[in-house]
C-alpha positions as CSV (number, residue, x, y, z in Angstrom):
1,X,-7.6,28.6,0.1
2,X,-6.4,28.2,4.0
3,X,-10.2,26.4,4.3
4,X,-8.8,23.7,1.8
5,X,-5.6,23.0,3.8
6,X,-7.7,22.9,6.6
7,X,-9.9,20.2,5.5
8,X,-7.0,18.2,4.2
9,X,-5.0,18.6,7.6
10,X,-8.4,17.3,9.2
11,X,-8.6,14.0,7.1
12,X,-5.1,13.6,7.7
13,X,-5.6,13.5,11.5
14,X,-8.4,11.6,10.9
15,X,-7.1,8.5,9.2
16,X,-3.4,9.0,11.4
17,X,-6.1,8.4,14.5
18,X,-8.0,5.6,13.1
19,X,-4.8,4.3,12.0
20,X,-3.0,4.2,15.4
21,X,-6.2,3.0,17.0
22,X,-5.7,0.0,14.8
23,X,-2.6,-0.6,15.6
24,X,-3.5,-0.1,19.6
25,X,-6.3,-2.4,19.1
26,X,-5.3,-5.0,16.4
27,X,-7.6,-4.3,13.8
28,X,-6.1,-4.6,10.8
29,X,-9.2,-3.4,9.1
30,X,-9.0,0.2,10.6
31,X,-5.2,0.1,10.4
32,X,-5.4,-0.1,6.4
33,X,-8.8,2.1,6.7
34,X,-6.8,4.8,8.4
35,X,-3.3,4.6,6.3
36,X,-5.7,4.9,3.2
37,X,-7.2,8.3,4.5
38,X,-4.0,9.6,5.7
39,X,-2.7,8.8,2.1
40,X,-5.6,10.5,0.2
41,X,-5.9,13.8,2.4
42,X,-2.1,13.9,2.2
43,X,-2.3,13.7,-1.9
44,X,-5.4,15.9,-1.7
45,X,-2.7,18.4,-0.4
46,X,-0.4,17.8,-2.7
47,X,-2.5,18.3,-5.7
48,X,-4.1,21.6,-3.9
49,X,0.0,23.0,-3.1
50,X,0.9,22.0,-6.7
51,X,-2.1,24.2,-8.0
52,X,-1.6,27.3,-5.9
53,X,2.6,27.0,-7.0
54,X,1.2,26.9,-11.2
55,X,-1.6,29.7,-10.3
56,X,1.2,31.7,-8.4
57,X,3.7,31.4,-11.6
58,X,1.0,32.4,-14.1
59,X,0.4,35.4,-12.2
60,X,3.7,36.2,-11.9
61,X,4.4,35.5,-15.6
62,X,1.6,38.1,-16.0
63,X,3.1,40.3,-14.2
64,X,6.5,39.9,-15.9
65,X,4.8,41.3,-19.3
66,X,2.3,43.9,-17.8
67,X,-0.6,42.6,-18.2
């Protein structure tokens, strides 16, 4: 699932970019634009880490019992 990660990582740079250049340029417009898609790829993350942690426990619970 590294391409996942990627993509996430990607949008985070994304919206941290548009973010700054708000800031640079006064546009509070982009600045919020930018927080919001830092925010989301950052929770997209998040939800994709916390699914990978339960899929690595049910394996190891199978694992545990044989199966």
């Amino acid at each position: 699932m590294a391409g996942e990660t990627i993509r996430n990582k990607a949008e985070e740079f994304k919206g941290q970019a548009k973010e700054k250049f708000g800031d640079l340029t006064d546009n509070k417009d982009l600045q919020a634009e930018g927080a919001f898609e830092k925010t989301q790829a950052q929770a997209k993350q998040a939800a994709h880490d916390t699914k990978e942690h339960i899929r690595d426990a049910a394996d190891d619970a199978r694992n545990d019992f044989g199966h």
